[in-house]
C-alpha positions as CSV (number, residue, x, y, z in Angstrom):
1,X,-26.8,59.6,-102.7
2,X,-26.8,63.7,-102.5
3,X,-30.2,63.7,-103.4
4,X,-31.2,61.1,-100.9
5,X,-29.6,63.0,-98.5
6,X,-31.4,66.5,-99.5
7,X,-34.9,64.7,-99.4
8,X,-34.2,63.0,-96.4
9,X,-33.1,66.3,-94.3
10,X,-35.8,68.2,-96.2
11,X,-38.6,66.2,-94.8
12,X,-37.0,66.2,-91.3
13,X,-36.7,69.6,-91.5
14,X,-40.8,69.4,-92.3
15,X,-41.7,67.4,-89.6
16,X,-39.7,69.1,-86.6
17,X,-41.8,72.6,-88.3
18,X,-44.9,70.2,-88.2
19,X,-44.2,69.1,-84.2
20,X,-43.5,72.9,-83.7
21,X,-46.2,74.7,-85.2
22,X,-48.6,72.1,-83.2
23,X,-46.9,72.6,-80.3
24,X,-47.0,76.1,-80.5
25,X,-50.9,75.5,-81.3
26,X,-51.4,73.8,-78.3
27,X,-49.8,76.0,-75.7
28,X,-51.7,78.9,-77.5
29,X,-54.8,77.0,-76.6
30,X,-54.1,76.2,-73.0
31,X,-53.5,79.8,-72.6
32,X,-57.0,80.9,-73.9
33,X,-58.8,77.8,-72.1
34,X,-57.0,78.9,-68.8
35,X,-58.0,82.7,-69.1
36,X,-61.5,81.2,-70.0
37,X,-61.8,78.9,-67.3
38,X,-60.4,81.5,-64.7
39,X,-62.6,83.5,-65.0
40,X,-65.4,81.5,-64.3
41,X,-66.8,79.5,-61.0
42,X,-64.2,77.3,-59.6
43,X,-65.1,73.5,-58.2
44,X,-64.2,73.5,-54.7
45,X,-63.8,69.3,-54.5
46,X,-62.3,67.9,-57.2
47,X,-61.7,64.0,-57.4
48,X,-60.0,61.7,-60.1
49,X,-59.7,58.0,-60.9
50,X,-56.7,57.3,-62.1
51,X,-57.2,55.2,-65.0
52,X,-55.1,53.8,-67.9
53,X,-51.6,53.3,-66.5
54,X,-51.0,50.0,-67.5
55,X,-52.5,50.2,-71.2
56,X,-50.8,53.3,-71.9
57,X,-47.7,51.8,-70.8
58,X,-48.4,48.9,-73.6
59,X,-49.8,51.7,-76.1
60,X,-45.7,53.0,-75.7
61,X,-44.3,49.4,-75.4
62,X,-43.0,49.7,-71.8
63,X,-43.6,47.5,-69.1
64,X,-46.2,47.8,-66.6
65,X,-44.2,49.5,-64.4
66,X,-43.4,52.9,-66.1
67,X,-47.0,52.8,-66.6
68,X,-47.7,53.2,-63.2
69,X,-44.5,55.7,-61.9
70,X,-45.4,58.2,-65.1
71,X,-49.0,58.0,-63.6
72,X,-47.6,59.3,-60.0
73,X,-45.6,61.7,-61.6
74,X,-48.6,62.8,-63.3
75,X,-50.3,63.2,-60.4
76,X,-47.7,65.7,-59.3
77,X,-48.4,67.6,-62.1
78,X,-52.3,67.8,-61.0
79,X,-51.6,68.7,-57.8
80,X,-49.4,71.9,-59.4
81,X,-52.1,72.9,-61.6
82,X,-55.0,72.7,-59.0
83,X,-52.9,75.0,-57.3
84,X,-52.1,77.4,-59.9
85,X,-55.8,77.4,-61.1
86,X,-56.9,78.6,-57.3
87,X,-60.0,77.6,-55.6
88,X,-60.0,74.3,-56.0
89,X,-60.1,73.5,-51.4
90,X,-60.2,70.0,-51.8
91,X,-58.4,67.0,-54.3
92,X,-59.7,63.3,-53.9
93,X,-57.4,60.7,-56.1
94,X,-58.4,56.7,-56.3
95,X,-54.8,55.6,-56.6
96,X,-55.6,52.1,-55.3
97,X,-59.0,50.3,-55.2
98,X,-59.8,46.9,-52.9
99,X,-59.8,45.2,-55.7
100,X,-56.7,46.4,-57.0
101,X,-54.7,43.5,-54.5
102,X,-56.0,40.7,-57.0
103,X,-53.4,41.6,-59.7
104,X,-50.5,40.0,-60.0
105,X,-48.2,39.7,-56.9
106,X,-45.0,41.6,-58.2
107,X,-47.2,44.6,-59.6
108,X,-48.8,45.2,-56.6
109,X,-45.9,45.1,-54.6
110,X,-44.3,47.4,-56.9
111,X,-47.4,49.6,-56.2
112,X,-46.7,49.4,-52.6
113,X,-43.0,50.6,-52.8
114,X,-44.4,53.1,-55.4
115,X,-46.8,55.0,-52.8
116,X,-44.1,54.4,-50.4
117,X,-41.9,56.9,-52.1
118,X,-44.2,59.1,-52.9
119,X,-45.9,59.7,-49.5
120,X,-42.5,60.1,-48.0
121,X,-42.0,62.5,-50.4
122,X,-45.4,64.2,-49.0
123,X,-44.3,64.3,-45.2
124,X,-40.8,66.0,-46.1
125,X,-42.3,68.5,-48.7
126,X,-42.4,72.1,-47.1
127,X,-45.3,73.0,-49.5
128,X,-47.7,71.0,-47.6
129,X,-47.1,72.0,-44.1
130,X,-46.2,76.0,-45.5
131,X,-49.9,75.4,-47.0
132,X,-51.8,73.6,-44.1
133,X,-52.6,71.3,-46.6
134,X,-54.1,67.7,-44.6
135,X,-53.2,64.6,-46.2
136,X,-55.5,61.4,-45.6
137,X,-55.6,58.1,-46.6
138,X,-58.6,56.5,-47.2
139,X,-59.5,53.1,-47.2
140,X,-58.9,49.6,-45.4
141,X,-55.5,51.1,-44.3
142,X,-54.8,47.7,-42.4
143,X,-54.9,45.7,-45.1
144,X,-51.3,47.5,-46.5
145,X,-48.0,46.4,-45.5
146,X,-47.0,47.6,-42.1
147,X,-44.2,50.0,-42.9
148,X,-46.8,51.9,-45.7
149,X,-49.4,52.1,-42.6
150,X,-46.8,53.3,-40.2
151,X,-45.7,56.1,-43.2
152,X,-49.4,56.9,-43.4
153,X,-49.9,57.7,-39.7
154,X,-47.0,59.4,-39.3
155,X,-48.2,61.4,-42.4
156,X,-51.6,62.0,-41.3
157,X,-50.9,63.1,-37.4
158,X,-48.6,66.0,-38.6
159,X,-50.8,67.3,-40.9
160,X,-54.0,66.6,-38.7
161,X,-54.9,70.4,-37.4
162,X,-54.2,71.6,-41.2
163,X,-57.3,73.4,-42.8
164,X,-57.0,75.0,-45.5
165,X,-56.7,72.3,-48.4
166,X,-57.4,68.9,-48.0
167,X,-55.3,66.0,-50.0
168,X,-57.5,62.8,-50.5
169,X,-55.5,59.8,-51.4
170,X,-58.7,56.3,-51.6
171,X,-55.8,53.3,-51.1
172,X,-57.3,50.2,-50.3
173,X,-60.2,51.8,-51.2
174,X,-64.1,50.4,-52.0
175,X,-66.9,53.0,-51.9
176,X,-69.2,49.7,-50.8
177,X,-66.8,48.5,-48.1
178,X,-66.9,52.2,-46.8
179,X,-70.2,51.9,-46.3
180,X,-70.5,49.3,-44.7
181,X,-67.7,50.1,-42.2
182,X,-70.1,53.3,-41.4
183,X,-72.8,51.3,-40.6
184,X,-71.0,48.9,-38.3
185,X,-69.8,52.2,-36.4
186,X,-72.9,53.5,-36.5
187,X,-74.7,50.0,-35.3
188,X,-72.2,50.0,-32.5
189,X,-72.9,53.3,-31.1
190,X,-76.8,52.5,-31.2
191,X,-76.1,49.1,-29.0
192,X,-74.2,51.4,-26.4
193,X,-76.9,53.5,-25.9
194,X,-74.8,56.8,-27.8
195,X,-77.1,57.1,-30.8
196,X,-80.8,56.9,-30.7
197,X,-82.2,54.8,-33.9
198,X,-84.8,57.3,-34.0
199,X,-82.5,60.2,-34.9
200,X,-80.6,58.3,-38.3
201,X,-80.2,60.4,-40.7
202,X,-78.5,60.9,-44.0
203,X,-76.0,63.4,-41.5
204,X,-75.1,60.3,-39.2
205,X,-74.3,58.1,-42.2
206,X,-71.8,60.9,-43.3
207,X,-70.0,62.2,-40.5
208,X,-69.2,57.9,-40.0
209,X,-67.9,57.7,-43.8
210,X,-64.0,58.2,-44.5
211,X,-64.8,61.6,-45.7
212,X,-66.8,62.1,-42.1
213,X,-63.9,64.8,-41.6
214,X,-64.1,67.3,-44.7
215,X,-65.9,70.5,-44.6
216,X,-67.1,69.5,-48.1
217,X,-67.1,65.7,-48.4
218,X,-69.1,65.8,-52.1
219,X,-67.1,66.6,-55.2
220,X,-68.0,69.2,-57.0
221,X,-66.1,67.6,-60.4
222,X,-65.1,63.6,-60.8
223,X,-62.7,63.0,-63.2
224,X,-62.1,60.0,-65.1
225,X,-59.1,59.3,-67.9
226,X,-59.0,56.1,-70.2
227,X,-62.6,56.6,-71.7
228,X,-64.3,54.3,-68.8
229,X,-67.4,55.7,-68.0
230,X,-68.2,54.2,-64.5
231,X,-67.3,54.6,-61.1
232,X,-65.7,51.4,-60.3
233,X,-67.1,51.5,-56.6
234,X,-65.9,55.6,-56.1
235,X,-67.5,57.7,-53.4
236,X,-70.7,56.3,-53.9
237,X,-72.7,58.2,-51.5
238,X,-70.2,61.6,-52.0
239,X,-71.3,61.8,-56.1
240,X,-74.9,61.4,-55.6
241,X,-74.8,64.7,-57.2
242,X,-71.3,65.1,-58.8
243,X,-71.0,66.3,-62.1
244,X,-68.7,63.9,-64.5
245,X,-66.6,64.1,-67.2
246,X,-64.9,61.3,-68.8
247,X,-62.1,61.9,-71.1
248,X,-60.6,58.9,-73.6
249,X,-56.9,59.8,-72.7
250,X,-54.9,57.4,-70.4
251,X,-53.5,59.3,-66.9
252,X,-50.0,59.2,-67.8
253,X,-50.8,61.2,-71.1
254,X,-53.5,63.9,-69.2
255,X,-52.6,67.1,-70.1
256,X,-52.6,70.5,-68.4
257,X,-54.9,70.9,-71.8
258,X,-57.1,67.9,-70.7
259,X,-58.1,69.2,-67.0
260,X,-58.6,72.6,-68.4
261,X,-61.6,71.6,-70.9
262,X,-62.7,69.2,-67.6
263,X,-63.2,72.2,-65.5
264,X,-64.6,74.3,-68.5
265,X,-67.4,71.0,-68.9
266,X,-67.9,71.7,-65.2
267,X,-68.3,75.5,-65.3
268,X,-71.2,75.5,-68.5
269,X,-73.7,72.8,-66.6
270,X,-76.5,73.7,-64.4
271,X,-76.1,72.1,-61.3
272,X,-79.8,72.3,-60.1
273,X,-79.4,69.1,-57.0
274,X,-82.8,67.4,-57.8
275,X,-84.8,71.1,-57.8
């Protein structure tokens, strides 16, 4: 029995040396990939899908659930570290797509109270109006429950005249639907006499688009985590020219690591814009 025992705390005491040493490891390498990266040209726009909530939740054998409130704790996190890194103007998160509202009924609703909570937490955090930091929704606002589209105006006319970083969250989002909503805008102002057909330009189509209002409307970096590599209806006109990086790691497991080596793929390619 003694010697069972000595075995037993031997190879414990192995593995928590093991976990320690690669712990140790890793933080020694997210301190050389975050000298390396600061030193180097910063993305001004950076935008993320959110992906992998609910099978990282199963890969862990939760419910659905902590899937989803580990991934908006995450994006906490990424909110720090775009702020630590510096430079980084502008973050756009797809949190909740149009088509998002065809899963089941108690998921989504649990997604409703979810964002709820957390964009209450936005409109009483002194860090965003200490920061000028504008918040906007975008998306078919009016298709969410009333009390999240009251919280979302509220949220939005405090932080309206804000200007120096811009918080992007797409809910009830469809980078199709967008578009079409700016041509409908556009069409009317054409029947009214206030736009001349002549004049349409690629400039008219994006001051009408839900990103009509930032100073730099095109990311500069998309992000997306769960190793899916499309844009499930994201920014479609915005990324004509984004650069991408797609990372097989589900949200709630991204790492400070993870966005480091995102924004290192961003800083070695040549962005050349079609020349």
């Amino acid at each position: 029995m003694s010697s069972k025992k000595e075995k037993f705390f031997f190879w414990l005491q192995k593995l928590a040396w093991f976990i320690a040493r690669n712990k140790l490891v890793m933080k020694t390498y997210e301190y050389l990939l975050w000298n390396q990266v600061k030193r180097g040209k910063m993305p001004e726009h950076v935008a993320v899908i959110l992906d992998g909530n609910r099978r990282w939740a199963l890969s862990k054998g939760l419910n659905l659930f902590d899937g989803h409130l580990e991934g908006a704790k995450k994006a906490e996190k990424f909110l720090d570290w775009c702020r630590e890194l510096g430079g980084i103007k502008t973050v756009t998160l797809y949190i909740f797509s149009t088509e998002n509202f065809r899963r089941p009924k108690e998921e989504v609703e649990h997604l409703m109270s979810l964002m709820e909570t957390y964009l209450k937490s936005l409109s009483e955090s002194r860090y965003v109006y200490e920061n000028k930091i504008r918040v906007k929704v975008l998306g078919k606002v009016e298709l969410l429950p009333q009390t999240l589209q009251d919280l979302i105006k509220k949220l939005e006319k405090s932080t309206e005249k804000h200007d120096k970083y811009y918080l992007n969250l797409a809910i009830a989002y469809g980078g199709r639907a967008e578009i079409v909503d700016a041509v409908k805008a556009i069409v009317s102002k054409v029947v009214k006499g206030k736009i001349s057909p002549e004049k349409l330009d690629e400039k008219t189509v994006e001051e009408h688009l839900y990103t009509g209002f930032l100073p730099n409307p095109h990311p500069d970096l998309i992000i997306r985590t769960s190793g899916e590599e499309r844009l499930s209806n994201f920014l479609l006109w915005q990324a004509a020219y984004s650069e991408f990086c797609f990372l097989d790691v589900y949200w709630p497991g991204f790492r400070k690591v993870d966005f480091l080596r995102a924004i290192r793929v961003y800083q070695q390619r040549q962005r050349r814009f079609g020349v």
